[in-house]
C-alpha positions as CSV (number, residue, x, y, z in Angstrom):
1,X,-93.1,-5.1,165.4
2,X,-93.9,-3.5,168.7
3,X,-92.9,-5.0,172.4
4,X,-96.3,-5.5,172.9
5,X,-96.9,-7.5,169.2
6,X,-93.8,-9.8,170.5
7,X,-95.7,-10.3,173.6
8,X,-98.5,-11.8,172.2
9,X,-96.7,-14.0,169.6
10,X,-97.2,-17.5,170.3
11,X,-101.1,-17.5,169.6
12,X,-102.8,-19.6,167.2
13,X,-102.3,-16.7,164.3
14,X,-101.8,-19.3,161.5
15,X,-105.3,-19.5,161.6
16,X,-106.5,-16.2,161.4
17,X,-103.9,-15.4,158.6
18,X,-105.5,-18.0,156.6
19,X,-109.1,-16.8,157.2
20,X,-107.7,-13.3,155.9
21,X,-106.1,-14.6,152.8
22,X,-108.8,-17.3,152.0
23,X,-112.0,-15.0,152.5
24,X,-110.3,-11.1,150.9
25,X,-113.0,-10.2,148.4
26,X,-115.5,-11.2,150.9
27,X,-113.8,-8.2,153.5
28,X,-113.1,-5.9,150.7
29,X,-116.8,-6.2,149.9
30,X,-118.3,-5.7,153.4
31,X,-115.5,-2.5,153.6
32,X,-116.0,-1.2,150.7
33,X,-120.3,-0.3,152.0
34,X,-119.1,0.4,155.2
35,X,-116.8,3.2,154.4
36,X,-119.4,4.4,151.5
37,X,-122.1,4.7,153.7
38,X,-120.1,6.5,156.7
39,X,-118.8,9.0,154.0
40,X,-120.0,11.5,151.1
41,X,-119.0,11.0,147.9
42,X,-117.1,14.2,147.5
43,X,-114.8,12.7,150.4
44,X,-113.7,9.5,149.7
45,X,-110.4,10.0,147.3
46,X,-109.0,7.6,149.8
47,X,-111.3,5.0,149.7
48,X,-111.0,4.3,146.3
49,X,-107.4,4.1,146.1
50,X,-107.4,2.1,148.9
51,X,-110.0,0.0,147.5
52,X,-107.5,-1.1,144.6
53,X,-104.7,-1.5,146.9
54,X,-106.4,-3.9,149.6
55,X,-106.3,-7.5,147.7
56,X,-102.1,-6.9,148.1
57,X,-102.6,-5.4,151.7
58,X,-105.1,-8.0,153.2
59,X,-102.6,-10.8,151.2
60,X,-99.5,-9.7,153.2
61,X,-101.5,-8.7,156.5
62,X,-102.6,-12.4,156.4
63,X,-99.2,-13.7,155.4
64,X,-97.6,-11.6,158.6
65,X,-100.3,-12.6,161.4
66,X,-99.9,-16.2,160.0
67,X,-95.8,-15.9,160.5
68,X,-96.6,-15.5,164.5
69,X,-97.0,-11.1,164.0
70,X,-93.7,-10.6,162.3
71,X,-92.6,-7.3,162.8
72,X,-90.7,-6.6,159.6
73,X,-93.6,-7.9,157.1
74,X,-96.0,-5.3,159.2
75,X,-93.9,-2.3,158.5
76,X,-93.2,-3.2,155.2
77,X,-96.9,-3.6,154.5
78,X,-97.7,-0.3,155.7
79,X,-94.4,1.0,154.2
80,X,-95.0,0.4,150.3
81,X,-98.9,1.4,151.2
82,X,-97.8,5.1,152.7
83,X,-95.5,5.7,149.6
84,X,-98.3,5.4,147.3
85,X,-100.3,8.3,149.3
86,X,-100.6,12.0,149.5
87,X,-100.0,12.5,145.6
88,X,-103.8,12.1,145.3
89,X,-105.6,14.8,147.3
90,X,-106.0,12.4,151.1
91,X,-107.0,13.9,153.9
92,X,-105.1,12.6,157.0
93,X,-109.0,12.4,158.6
94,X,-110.3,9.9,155.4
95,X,-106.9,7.8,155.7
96,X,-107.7,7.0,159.7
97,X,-111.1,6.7,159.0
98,X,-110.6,3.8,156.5
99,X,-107.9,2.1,158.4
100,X,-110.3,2.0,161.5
101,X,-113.7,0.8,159.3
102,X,-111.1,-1.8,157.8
103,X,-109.9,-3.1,161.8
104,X,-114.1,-3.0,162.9
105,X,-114.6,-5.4,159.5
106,X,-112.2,-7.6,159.7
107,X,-112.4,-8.2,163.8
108,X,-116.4,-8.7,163.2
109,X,-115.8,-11.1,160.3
110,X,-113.2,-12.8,162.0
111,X,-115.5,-13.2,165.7
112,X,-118.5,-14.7,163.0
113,X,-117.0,-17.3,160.9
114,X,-114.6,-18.9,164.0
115,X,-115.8,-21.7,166.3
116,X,-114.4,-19.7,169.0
117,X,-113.9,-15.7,170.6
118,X,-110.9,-13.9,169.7
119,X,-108.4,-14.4,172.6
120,X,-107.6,-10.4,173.5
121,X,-104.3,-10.7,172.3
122,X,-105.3,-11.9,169.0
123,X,-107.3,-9.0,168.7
124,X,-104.6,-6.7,169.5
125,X,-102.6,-8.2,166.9
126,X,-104.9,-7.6,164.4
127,X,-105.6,-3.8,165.3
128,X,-102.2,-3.5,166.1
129,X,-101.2,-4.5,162.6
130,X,-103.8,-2.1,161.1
131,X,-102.6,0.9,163.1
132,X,-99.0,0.4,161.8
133,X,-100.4,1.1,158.6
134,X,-101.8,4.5,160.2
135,X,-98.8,5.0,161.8
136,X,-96.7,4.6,158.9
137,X,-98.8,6.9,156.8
138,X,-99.0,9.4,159.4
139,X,-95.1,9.6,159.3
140,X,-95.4,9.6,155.3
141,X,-97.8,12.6,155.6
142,X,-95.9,14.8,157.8
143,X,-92.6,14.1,155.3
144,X,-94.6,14.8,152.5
145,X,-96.2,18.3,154.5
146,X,-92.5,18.9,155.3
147,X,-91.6,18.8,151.5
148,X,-94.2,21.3,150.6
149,X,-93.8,23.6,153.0
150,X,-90.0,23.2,152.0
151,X,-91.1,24.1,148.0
152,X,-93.4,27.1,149.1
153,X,-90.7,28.6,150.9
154,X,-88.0,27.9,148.3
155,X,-90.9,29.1,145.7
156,X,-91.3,32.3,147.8
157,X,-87.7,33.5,148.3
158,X,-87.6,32.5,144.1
159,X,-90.3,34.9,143.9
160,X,-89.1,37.3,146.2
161,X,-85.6,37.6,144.3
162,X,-87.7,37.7,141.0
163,X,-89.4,40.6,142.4
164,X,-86.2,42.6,143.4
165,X,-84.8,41.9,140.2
166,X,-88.0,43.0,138.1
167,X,-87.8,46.3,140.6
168,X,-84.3,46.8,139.8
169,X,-84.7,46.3,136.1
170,X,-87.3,48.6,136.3
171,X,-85.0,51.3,138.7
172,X,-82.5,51.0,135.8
173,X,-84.9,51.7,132.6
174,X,-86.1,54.4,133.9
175,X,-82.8,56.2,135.0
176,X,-82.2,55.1,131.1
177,X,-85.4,56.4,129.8
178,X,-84.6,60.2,131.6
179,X,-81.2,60.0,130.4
180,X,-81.8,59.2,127.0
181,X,-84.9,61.7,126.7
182,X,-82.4,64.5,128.5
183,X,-79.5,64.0,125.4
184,X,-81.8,65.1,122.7
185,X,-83.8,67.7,125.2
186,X,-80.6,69.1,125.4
187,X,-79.2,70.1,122.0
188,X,-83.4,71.3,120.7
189,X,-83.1,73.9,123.8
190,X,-79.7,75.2,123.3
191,X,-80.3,75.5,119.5
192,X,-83.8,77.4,120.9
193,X,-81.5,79.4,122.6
194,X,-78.9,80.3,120.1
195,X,-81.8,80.6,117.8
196,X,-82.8,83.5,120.0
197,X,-79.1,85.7,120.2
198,X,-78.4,84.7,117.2
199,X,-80.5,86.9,115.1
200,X,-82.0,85.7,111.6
201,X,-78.7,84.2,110.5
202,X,-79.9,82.2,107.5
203,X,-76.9,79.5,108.0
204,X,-77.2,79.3,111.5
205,X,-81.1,78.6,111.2
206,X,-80.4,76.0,108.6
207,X,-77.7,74.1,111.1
208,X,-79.8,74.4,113.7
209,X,-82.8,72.9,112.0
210,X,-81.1,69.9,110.6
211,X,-79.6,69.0,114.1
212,X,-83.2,69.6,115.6
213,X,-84.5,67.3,113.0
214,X,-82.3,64.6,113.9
215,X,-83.2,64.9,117.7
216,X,-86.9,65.0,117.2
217,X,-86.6,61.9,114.8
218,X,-84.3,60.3,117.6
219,X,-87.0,60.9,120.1
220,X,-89.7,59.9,117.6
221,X,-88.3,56.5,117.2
222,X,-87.7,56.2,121.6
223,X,-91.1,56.8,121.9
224,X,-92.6,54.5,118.8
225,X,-90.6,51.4,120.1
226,X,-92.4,52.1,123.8
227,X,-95.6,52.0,122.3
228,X,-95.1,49.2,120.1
229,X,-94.0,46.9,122.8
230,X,-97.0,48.0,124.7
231,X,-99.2,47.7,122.0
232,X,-97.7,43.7,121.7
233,X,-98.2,43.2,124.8
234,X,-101.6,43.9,124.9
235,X,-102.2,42.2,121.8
236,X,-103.3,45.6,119.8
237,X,-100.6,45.8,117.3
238,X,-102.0,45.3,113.6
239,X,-100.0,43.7,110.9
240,X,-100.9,45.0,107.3
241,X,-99.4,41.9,105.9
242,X,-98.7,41.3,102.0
243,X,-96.4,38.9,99.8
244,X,-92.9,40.6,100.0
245,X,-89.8,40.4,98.9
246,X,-87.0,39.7,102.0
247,X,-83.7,41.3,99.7
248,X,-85.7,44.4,99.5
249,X,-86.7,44.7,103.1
250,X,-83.0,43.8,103.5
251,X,-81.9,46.5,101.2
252,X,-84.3,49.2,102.5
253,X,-83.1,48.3,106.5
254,X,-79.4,49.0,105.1
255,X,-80.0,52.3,103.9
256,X,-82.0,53.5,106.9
257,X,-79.1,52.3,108.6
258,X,-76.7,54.0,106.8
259,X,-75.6,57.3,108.5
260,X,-75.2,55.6,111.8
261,X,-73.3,53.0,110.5
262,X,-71.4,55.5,108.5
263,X,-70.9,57.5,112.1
264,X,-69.0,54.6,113.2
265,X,-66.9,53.8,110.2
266,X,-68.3,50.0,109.7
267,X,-68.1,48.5,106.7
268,X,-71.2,46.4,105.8
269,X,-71.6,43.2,103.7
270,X,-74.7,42.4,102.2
271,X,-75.1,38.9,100.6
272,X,-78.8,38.0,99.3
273,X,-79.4,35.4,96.4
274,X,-80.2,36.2,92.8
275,X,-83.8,35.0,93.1
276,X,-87.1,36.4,95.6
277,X,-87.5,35.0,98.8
278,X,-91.0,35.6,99.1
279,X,-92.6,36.3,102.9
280,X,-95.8,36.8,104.2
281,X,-95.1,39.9,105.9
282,X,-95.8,43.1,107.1
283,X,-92.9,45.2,104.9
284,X,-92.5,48.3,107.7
285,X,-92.3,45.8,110.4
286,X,-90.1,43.4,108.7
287,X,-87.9,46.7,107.4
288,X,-88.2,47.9,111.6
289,X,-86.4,44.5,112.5
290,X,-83.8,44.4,110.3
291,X,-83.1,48.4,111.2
292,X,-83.1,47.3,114.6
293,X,-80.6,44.4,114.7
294,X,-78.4,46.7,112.2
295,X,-78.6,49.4,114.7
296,X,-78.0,47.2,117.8
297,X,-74.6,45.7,115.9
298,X,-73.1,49.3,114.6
299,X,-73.9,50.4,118.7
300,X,-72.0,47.0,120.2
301,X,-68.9,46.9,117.8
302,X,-65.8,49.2,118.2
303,X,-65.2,51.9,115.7
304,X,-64.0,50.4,111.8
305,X,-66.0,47.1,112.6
306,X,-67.5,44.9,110.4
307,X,-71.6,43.8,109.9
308,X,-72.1,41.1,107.6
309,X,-75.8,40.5,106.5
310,X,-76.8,36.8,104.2
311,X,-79.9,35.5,103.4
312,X,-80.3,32.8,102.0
313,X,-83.2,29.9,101.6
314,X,-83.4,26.8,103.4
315,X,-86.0,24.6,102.3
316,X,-89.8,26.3,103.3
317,X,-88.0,28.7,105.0
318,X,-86.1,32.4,104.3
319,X,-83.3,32.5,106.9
320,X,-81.4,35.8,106.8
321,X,-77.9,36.4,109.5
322,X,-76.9,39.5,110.4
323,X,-73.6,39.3,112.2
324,X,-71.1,41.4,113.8
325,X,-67.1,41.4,115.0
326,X,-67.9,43.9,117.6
327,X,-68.6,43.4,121.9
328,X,-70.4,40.2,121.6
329,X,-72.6,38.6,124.4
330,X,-71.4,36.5,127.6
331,X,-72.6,33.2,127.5
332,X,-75.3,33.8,130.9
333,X,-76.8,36.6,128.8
334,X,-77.7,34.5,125.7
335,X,-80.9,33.0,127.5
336,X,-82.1,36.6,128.6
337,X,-80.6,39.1,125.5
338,X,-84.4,39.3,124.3
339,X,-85.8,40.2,127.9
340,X,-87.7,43.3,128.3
341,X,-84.9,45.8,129.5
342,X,-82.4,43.9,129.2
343,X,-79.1,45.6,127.9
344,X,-75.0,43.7,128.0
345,X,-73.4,45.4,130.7
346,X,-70.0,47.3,129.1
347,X,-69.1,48.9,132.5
348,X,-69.0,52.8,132.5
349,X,-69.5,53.2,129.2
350,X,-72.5,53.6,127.7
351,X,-72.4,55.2,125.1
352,X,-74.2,52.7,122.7
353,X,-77.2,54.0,124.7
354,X,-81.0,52.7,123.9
355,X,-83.4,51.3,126.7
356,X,-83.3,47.7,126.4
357,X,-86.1,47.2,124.5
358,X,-85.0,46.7,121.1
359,X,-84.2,43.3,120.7
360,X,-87.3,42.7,122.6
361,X,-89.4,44.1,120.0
362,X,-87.8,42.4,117.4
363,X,-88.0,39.3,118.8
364,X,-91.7,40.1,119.2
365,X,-92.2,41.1,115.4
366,X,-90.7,37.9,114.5
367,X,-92.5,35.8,116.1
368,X,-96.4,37.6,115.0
369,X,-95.3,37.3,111.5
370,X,-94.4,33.3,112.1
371,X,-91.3,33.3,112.3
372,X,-87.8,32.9,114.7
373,X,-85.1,34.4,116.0
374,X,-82.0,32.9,118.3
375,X,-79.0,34.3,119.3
376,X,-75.6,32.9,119.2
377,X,-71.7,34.7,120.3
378,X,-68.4,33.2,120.8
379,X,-68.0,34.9,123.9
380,X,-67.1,38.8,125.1
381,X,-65.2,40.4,122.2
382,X,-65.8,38.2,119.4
383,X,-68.9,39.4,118.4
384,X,-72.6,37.9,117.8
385,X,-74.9,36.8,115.1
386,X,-78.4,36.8,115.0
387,X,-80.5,34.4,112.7
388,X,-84.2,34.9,112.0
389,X,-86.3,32.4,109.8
390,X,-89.2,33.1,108.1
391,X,-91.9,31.0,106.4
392,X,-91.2,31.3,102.4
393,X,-94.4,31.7,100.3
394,X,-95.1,29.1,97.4
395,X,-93.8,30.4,94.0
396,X,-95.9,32.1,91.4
397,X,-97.0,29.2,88.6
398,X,-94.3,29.0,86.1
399,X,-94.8,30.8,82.5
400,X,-97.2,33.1,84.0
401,X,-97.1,36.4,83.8
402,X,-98.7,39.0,87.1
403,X,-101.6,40.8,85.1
404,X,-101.8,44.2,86.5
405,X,-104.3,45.5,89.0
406,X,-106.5,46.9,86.2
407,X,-106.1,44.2,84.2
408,X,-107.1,41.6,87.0
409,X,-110.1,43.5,87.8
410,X,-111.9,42.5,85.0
411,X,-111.6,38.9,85.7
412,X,-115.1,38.5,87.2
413,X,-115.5,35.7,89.6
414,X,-118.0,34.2,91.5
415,X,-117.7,35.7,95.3
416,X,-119.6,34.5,98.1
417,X,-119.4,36.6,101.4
418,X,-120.5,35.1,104.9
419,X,-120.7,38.0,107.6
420,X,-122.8,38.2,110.5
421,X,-122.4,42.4,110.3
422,X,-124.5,43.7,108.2
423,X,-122.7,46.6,107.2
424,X,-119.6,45.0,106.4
425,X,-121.1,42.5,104.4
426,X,-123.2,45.2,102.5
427,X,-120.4,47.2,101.9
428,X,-117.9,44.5,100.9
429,X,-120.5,43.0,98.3
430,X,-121.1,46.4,96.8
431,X,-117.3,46.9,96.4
432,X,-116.7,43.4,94.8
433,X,-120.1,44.4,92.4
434,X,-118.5,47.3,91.5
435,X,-115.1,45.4,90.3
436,X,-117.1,43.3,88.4
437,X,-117.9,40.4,90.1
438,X,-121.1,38.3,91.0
439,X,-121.6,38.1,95.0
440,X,-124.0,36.2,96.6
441,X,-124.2,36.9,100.9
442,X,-125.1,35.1,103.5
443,X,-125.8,36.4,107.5
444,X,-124.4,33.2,109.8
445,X,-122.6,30.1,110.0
446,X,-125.8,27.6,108.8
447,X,-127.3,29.7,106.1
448,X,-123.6,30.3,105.0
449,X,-123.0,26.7,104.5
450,X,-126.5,26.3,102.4
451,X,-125.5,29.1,100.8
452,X,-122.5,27.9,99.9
453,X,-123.5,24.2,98.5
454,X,-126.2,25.6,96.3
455,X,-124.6,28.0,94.2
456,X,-121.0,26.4,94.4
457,X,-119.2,29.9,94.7
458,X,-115.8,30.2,93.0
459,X,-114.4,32.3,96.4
460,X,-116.2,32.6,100.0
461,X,-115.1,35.3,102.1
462,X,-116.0,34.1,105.5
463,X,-115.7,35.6,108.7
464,X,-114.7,33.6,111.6
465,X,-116.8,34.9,114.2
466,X,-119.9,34.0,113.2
467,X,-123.4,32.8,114.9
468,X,-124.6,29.6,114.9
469,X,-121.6,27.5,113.1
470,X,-118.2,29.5,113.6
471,X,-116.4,30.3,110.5
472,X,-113.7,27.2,111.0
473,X,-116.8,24.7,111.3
474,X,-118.3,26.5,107.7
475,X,-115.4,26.4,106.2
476,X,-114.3,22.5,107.1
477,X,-117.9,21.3,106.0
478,X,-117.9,23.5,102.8
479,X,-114.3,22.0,101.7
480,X,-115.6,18.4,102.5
481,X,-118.8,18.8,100.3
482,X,-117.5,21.5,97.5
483,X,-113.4,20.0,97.3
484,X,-111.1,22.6,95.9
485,X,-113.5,24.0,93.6
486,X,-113.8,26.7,95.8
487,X,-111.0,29.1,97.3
488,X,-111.6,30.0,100.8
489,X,-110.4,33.3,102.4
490,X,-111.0,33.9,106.6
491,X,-112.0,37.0,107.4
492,X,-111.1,38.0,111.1
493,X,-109.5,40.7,113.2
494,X,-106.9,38.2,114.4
495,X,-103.6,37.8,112.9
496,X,-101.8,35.7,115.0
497,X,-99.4,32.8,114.0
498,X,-102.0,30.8,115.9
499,X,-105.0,32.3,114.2
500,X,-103.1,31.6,110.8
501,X,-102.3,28.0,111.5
502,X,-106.1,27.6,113.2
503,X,-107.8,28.9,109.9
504,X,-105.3,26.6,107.5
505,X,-106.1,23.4,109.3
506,X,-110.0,24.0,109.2
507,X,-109.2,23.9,105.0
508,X,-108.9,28.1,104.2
509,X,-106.5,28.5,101.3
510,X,-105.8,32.3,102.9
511,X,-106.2,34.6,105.8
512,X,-107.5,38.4,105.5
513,X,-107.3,40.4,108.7
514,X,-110.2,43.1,109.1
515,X,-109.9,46.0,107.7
516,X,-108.9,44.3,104.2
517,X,-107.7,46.5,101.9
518,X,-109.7,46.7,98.5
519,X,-106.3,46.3,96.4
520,X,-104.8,43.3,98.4
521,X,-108.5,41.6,97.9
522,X,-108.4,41.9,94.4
523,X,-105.3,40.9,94.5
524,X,-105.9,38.0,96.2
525,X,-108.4,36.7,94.2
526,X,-106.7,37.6,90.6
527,X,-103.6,36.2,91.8
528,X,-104.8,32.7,93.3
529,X,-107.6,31.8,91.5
530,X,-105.6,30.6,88.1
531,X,-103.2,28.3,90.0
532,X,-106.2,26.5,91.1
C-alpha cells in the first residue's frame, strides 16, 4: 500500500471491513442503479462485468481494510480484477466511472448505518483502496494498448512484405508471360517470312504449316489456362459433369501427353485396375488435369526419366498418383507449389517454361469436381508425386444390363417440374411430353409442395431458387411426407462441391446444373429410377 495508507493504519478498520463483507449484496444493489441511471445502455460493457465480479471484490476489499489497509491484499485485489479487462470492449472512461460510483456508495452506506462519522483517514482508506483498483487497471490498459499497437504494426510490416512479394510475383509472370508469347511469335513470323522468298515450294509450305500449327496450339493452350483461372476465380467456369470412367480420362491425358513426353525420352507407366472407377465428373476437365500434371512431370525431370501413373480405389474414393524421378520440390515450396505463379526456382535454366499457373488450375479443377490434391517430394533431385482423390459413384445394380438411350426413352415416368421461370418450365415439360412421359408443373415453392403430395410424382425436377419455399425446404418436406417413393433431382446454376453437399442433405437423390442436357436427363431418369 501507499505511504499515505500506512499512515493511516491504526484506525478502527476491523469494523468497517466487516460492514463491507456483512452488508455486499446490499452495496452491489444500490451500485448497480447508480451506475445504470448515470449511463446509457449502449455504454455500460463495464458495468456488467463488473457487476459479476464485485461479490469477490467487495469480499477481499473488506478482508484488506479489516487487516489494518494491507498493502499487498489491495494490489492483489485490483491485480486479478485488471487481468480480467480490456478483452471485452471497456472504455478507460466507463471503468473510472464505476470505480468512482462504487467509492460515493460504499462511503454513503458506510456514513448511514455507523453510530459515528467517518474519521478522514478512514475515508481515505476506503477511496484509496478503490483507486488502486483504477490505478491498477489503468496500468493494465496502457499494457494491453501497447500490445495492440505492437500487433498492428507487426500486422502491417506482414502486410507490407505480402504486398512486395505479390508485386514481385506479379513483376516475374509477366516478364514470363512476354517471354513465352515471344518463343512461338517467333518461329509463325519467320516461317511468314520464308513463306514469302520461298516461293510455292509445296514441301516447304507443308513444314511450315505443321510447325505453325504447333505454335498456334501452344499459344492456344497459354491463353485457355489464363482464362480458366480467371473464369475460377470469379466463379463463371461451368462444369458439364456426367458419370465417367477415371482409366479412360487416364488413358486419354496419356496420349495428349504423348509427343512431349516422347520429346524428352521418358518412359511412362500406367497402372489402372481391371474394373471402372466411376466419377462424377466433368471428362475434359478431368482429361485437362491429368494432361497438366503429366506435362508439369516430363518439364521437371531430366532427359530418359521416368512418370509412373496408378489408380487405384480406396474405399468411396478413386485415388490416382502420378509420380516422377525428375527435379523434385524443396521442402519450403511444398506449402505454396499450388500458389498462383508460383514456379520451383532451377536457376538459369528455364527451359521447362510455363507461367506458374498450372498446378494452380489443377488444384482448382479438383477441388469443383469434389475432390483433392496434395503434394509430396523427397527433396531436390528425387523427384515428386502428386495424389488426387476423387469421390467414386455407387455401382450400377448387379445383373442389370444399361438399356440404350432409345430404348430408355420409352420408359414413361411420372415427372413433376417445379420452376418459378415460366419458359424453362414450359419448355422442359414439352421436351419430357415429347419422350413420353406424364409431367405435371408447378410455379413456386408452396404450390410445388401441394403439387407434389397430391399426385405423388415418380421424379420432381425442382429448382432451387424458387419464391415462397426455396427448393431445399420443398424438397426436405416432400421427402418427409412422400419417403423414397419419389426421386428428387435439384435443378440450379450452381455446381459447387458445396452446392452438391447442400442439395444431398435437404434429401435430393441428384444434382442437374442449368442448362441440362436432354440426353443426360433421360439418362438420369432411365438409369436411376429401377434401382429404386
Amino acid at each position: 500500500m501507499s505511504t499515505d495508507a500506512t499512515a493511516i493504519r491504526a484506525g478502527r478498520y476491523a469494523e468497517i471491513g466487516a460492514i463491507i463483507r456483512r452488508d455486499s449484496t446490499i452495496l452491489i444493489d444500490r451500485w448497480a442503479h447508480r451506475a445504470a441511471a448515470e449511463q446509457p445502455t449502449a455504454r455500460r460493457v463495464h458495468h456488467a462485468v463488473l457487476l459479476d465480479e464485485l461479490p469477490e471484490f467487495l469480499e477481499e476489499l473488506g478482508n484488506s481494510l479489516a487487516e489494518a489497509g494491507d498493502a499487498a491484499h489491495h494490489c492483489r485485489v485490483a491485480h486479478r480484477h485488471a487481468e480480467q479487462r480490456w478483452h471485452t470492449g471497456w472504455s478507460l472512461s466507463e471503468l473510472i466511472r464505476d470505480f468512482r460510483i462504487l467509492r460515493l456508495v460504499v462511503l454513503d452506506y458506510l456514513d448511514d448505518c455507523m453510530d459515528r462519522s467517518l474519521h478522514l483517514a478512514e475515508v481515505q482508506a476506503v477511496g484509496l483502496a478503490l483507486d488502486e483498483a483504477i490505478e491498477t487497471s489503468v496500468a493494465r490498459y496502457v499494457e494491453y494498448r501497447e500490445g495492440q499497437l505492437q500487433e498492428l504494426e507487426e500486422g502491417a510490416r506482414n502486410h507490407a512484405e505480402a504486398l512486395r512479394e505479390a508485386d514481385r510475383r506479379k513483376n516475374e509472370f509477366l516478364a514470363t508471360l512476354a517471354h513465352e508469347l515471344r518463343n512461338p511469335l517467333a518461329p509463325l513470323r519467320n516461317s511468314l517470312e520464308v513463306v514469302r522468298l520461298s516461293g510455292d515450294s509445296p514441301e516447304t509450305v507443308r513444314r511450315l504449316r505443321e510447325m505453325m500449327d504447333r505454335q498456334v496450339t501452344q499459344m492456344t493452350r497459354l491463353v485457355e489456362d489464363l482464362l480458366d483461372v480467371a473464369r475460377i476465380s470469379q466463379n463463371k467456369l461451368t462444369l458439364r459433369q456426367d458419370r465417367v470412367d477415371l482409366r479412360d480420362a487416364i488413358e486419354k491425358a496419356a496420349q495428349m501427353n504423348a509427343p512431349l513426353r516422347e520429346s524428352r525420352k521418358h518412359a511412362l507407366g500406367l497402372a489402372v485396375p481391371p474394373v471402372p472407377l466411376p466419377v462424377f465428373a466433368d471428362e475434359s476437365r478431368l482429361i485437362q488435369v491429368f494432361v497438366n500434371l503429366l506435362n508439369n512431370a516430363a518439364k521437371y525431370t531430366p532427359d530418359g526419366g521416368r512418370i509412373a501413373v496408378a489408380a487405384t480405389r480406396d474405399g468411396a474414393e478413386a485415388v490416382v498418383r502420378v509420380r516422377d524421378n525428375g527435379n523434385g520440390i524443396p521442402s519450403d515450396m511444398l506449402t505454396h507449389i499450388f500458389d498462383l505463379f508460383t514456379q520451383v526456382d532451377l536457376g538459369a535454366d528455364r527451359r521447362q517454361g510455363g507461367l506458374g499457373i498450372g498446378l494452380t488450375l489443377v488444384r482448382r479443377l479438383v477441388e469443383l469436381q469434389g475432390g483433392t490434391i496434395t503434394a509430396a517430394s523427397d527433396g531436390v533431385g528425387r523427384g515428386s508425386e502428386f495424389t488426387i482423390r476423387l469421390p467414386l459413384m455407387e455401382p450400377p445394380a448387379e445383373n442389370r444390363s444399361d438399356p440404350p438411350a432409345a430404348a430408355a426413352a420409352t420408359v414413361a415416368r411420372h415427372v413433376l417440374i417445379v420452376e418459378d421461370n415460366a419458359d424453362g418450365r414450359e419448355s422442359l415439360a414439352t421436351l419430357l411430353g415429347l419422350m413420353g412421359h406424364r409431367v405435371d408443373v408447378a410455379e413456386d415453392g408452396p404450390s410445388g409442395v401441394e403439387v407434389a403430395l397430391a399426385v405423388r410424382p415418380e421424379v420432381a425436377l425442382i429448382d432451387i431458387g424458387l419464391p415462397g419455399l426455396d427448393g431445399y425446404a420443398v424438397a426436405s418436406r416432400v421427402r418427409a411426407a412422400l419417403g423414397r417413393s419419389v426421386f428428387l433431382v435439384a435443378l440450379t446454376g450452381h455446381s459447387q462441391p458445396e452446392d452438391r453437399r447442400r442439395a444431398a442433405e435437404a434429401g435430393f437423390d441428384a444434382h442437374l446444373t442449368k442448362p441440362v442436357e436432354p440426353e443426360e436427363l433421360q439418362a438420369l431418369i432411365a438409369d436411376q429410377l429401377p434401382k429404386r
